[in-house]
C-alpha positions as CSV (number, residue, x, y, z in Angstrom):
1,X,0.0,0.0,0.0
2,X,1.6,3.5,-1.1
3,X,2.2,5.8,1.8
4,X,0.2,9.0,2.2
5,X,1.9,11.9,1.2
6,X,2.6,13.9,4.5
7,X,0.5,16.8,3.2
8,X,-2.4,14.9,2.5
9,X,-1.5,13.6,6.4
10,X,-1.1,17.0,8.0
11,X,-4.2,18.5,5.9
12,X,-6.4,15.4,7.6
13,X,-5.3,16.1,11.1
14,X,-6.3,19.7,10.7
15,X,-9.4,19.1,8.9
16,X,-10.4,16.4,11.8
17,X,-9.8,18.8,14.1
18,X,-11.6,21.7,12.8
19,X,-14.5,19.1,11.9
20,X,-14.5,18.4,16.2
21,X,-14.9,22.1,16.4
22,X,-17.9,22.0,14.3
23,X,-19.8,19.2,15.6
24,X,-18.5,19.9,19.5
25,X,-18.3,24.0,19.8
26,X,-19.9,23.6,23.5
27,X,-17.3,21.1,24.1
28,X,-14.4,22.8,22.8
29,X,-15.9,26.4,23.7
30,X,-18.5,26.4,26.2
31,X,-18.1,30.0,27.1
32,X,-16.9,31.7,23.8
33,X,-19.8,34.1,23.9
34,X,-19.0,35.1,27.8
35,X,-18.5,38.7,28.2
36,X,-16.5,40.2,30.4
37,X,-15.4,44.2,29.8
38,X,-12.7,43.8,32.5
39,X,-10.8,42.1,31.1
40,X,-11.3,43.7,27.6
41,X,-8.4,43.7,25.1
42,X,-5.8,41.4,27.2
43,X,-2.4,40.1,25.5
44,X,-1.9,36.6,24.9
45,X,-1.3,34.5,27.7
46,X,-3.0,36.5,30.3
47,X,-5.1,35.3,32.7
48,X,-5.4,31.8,31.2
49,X,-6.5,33.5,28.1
50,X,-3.6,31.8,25.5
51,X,-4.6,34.3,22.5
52,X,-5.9,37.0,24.8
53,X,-9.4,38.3,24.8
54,X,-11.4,40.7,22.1
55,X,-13.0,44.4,22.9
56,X,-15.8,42.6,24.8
57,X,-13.9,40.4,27.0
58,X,-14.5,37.1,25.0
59,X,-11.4,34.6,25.0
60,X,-10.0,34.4,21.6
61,X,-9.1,30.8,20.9
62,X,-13.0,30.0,22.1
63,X,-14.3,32.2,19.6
64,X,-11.7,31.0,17.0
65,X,-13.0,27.7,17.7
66,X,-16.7,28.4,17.9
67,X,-16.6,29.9,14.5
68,X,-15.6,27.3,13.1
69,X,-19.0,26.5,12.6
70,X,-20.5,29.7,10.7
71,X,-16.8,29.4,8.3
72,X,-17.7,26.0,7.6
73,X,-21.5,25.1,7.6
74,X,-22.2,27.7,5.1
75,X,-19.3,26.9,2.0
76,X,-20.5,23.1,2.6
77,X,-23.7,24.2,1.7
78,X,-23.1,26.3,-1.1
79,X,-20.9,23.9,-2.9
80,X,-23.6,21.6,-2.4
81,X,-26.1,23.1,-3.5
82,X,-24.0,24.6,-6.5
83,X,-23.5,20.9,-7.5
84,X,-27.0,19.8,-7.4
85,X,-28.0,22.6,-9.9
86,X,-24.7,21.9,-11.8
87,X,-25.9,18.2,-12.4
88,X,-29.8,18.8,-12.4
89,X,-29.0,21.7,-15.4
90,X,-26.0,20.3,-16.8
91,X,-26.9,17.0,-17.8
92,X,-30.3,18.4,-19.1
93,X,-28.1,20.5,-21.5
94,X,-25.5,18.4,-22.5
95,X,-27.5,15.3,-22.7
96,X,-31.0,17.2,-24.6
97,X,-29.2,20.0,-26.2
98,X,-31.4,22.0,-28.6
99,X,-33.7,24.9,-26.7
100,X,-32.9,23.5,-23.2
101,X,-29.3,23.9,-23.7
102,X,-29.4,27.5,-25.6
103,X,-31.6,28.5,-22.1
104,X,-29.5,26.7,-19.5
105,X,-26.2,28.1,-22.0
106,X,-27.5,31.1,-21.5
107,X,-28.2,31.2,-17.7
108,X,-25.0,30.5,-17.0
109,X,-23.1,33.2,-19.6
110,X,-25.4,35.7,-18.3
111,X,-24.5,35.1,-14.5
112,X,-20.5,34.1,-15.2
113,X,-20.1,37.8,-16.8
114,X,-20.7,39.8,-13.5
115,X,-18.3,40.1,-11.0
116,X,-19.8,37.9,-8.6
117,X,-18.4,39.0,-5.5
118,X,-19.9,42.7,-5.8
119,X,-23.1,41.0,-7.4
120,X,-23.0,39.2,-3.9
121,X,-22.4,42.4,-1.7
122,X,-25.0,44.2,-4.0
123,X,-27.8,41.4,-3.7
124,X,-27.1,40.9,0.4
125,X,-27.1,44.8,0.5
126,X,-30.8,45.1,-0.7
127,X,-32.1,41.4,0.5
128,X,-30.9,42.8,4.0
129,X,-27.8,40.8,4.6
130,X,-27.8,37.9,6.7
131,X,-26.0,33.9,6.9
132,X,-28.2,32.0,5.3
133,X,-29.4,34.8,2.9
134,X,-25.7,35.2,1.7
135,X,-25.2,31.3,1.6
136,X,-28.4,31.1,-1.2
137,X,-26.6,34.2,-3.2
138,X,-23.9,32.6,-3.1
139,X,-25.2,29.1,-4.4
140,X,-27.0,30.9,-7.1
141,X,-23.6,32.4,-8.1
142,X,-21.2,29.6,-7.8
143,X,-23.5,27.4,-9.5
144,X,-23.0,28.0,-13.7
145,X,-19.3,27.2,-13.3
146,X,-20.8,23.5,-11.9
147,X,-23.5,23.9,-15.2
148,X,-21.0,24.4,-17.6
149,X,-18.7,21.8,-16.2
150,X,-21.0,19.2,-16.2
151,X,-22.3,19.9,-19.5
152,X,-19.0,19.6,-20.9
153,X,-18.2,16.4,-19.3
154,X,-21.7,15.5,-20.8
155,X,-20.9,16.2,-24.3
156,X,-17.5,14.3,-24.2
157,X,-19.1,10.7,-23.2
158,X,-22.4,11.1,-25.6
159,X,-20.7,10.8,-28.6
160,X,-18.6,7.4,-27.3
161,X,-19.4,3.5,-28.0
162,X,-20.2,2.7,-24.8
163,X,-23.2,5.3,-24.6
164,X,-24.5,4.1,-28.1
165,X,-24.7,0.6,-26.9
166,X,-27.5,2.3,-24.1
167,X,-29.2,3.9,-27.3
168,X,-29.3,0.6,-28.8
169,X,-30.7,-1.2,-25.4
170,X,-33.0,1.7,-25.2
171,X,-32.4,2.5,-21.7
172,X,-34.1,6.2,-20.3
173,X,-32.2,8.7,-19.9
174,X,-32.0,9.3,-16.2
175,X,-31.1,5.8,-16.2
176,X,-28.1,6.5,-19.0
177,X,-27.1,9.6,-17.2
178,X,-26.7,8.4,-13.5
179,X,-25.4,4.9,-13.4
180,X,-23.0,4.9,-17.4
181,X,-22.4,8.5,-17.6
182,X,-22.1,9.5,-14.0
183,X,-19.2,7.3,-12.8
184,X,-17.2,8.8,-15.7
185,X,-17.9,12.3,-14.7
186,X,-17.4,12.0,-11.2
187,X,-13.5,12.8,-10.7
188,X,-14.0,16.1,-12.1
189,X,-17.2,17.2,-10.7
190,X,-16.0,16.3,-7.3
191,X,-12.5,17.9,-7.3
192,X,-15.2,21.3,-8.3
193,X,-17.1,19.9,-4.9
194,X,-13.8,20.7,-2.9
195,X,-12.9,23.7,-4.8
196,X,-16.6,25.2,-4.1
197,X,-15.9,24.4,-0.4
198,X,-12.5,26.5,0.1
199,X,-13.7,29.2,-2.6
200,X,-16.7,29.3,-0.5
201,X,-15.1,29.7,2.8
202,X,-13.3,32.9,1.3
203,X,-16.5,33.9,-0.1
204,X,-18.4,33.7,3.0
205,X,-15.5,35.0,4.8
206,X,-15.3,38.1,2.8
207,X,-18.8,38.9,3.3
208,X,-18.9,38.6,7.2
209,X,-15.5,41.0,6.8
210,X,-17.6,43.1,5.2
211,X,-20.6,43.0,7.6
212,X,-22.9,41.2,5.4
213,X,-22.8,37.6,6.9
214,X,-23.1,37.3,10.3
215,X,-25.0,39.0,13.0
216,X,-22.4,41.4,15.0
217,X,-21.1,39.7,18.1
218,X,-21.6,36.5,16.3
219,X,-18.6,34.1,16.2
220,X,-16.9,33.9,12.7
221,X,-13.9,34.1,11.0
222,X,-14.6,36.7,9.0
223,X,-16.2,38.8,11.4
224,X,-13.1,38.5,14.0
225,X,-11.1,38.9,11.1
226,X,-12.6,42.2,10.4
227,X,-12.6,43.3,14.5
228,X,-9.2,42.2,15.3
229,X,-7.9,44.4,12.2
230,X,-8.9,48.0,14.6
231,X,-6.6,46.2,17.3
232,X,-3.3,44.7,15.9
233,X,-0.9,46.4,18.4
234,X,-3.1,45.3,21.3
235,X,-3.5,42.3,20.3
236,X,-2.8,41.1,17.1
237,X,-3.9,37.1,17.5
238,X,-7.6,38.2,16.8
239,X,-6.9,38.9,13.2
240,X,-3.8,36.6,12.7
241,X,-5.5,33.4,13.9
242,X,-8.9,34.1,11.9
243,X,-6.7,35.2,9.2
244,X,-4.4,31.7,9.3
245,X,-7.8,29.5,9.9
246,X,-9.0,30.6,6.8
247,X,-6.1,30.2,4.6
248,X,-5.2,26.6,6.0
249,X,-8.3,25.5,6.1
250,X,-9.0,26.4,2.0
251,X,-5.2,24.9,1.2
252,X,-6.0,21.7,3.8
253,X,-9.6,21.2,1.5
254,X,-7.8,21.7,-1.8
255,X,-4.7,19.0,-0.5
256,X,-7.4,16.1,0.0
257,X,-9.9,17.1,-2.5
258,X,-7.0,16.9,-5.3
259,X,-5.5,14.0,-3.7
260,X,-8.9,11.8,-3.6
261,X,-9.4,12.4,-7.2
262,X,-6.2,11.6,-8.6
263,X,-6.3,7.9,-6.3
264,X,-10.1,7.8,-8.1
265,X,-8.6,8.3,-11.3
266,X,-5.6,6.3,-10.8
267,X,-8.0,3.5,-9.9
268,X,-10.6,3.7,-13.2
269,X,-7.4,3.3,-15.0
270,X,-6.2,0.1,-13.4
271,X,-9.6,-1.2,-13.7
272,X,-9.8,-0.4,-17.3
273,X,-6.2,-2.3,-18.1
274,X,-7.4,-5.6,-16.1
275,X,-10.5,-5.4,-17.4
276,X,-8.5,-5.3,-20.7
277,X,-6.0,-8.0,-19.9
């Protein structure tokens, strides 16, 4: 059995233990939210505090690791969510073409040529902001890159043998589509899943910085990102530790993602030579 490469290794122990985070934030944090203005703005290391405390008195590492939650639950469901649309409208237009594909074609054109980050601020600006509000902007936005990437994929297997031999068996096609065409698609719509995830996480990020995701005084990244940036002298491990969550946490998704899809690739192959042999 080949050995792990030790970033896929490292990435999996960090991911494990932000996913404990996630699922055990009253475990890991059971007083994040606690205020206390005395002991507002204190250095690392005091008072038991190992990355200080914020404005309100709030101990730093508890909020890094109760925001977790808000940095995480939100990208999962956006890529998600993208990918169901990107299959659902995808396969309609690679597999019907005509009409369908010239409207779902045009859908996703239409929505790839704005810049969808200020599309984003704009629409959660005049919705009224909010998590789950940005997280279904969001889906909306991430998902023509999943249409037009499925569609492709589509297109490339209709037109091989294996696909007429279903024509000839006159098999539907949902049937067609999800257990033939599917499997062969899968690598590549996957290693999209992962990259929807960490692009997601910035996304989502980026709006809290901006005060469009979460509630103030809410634990995320992005938001303590944002606070901690008014109090880098005082104490900079507010914005430094939201800052390096977010960045390892998008490499650590993008180190397994990529590495799951080329051991899924590099196992089709070597069952296509012995089925060969």
């Amino acid at each position: 059995m080949k050995q792990l490469p030790i970033s896929v290794i490292l990435s999996g122990i960090f991911l494990f233990i932000i996913a404990l985070w996630v699922l055990l934030p009253h475990v890991f944090a059971p007083h994040a939210l606690s205020q206390n203005l005395e002991l507002s703005n204190l250095p690392p290391g005091t008072d038991g505090h190992w990355l200080g405390t914020d404005t309100l008195g709030r101990d730093v590492m508890q909020l890094l690791i109760a925001g977790s939650r808000s940095a995480l639950v939100g990208p999962i469901a956006i890529a998600l969510g993208s990918l169901l649309i990107g299959l659902t409208f995808g396969n309609l237009a690679g597999w019907f073409g005509g009409w369908i594909d010239r409207i779902i074609s045009a859908y996703a054109d239409l929505t790839l040529s704005m810049p969808s980050m200020l599309l984003a601020i704009a629409a959660a600006g005049i919705i009224g902001g909010g998590y789950w509000v940005s997280v279904f902007i969001m889906i909306i936005l991430y998902s023509p890159t999943d249409v037009r990437l499925v569609r492709a994929a589509v297109l490339q297997q209709k037109s091989k043998p294996y696909i007429e031999s279903t024509l000839l068996m006159k098999l539907k096609p949902f049937h067609i589509l999800t257990k033939h065409i599917f499997p062969n698609i899968s690598s590549i719509v996957f290693v999209n899943f992962f990259l929807n995830i960490a692009y997601g996480l910035v996304s989502m990020s980026s709006l809290s910085f901006l005060g469009l995701g979460v509630g103030p005084g809410d634990a995320d990244w992005g938001r303590q990102l944002s606070d901690g940036r008014q109090y880098l002298f005082e104490n900079p491990s507010l914005a430094i530790g939201a800052g390096l969550l977010i960045i390892l946490t998008a490499v650590s998704i993008n180190v397994i993602g990529n590495y799951a899809t080329e051991r899924e690739e590099l196992d089709n192959l070597r069952g296509k030579r012995t089925k060969r042999l």
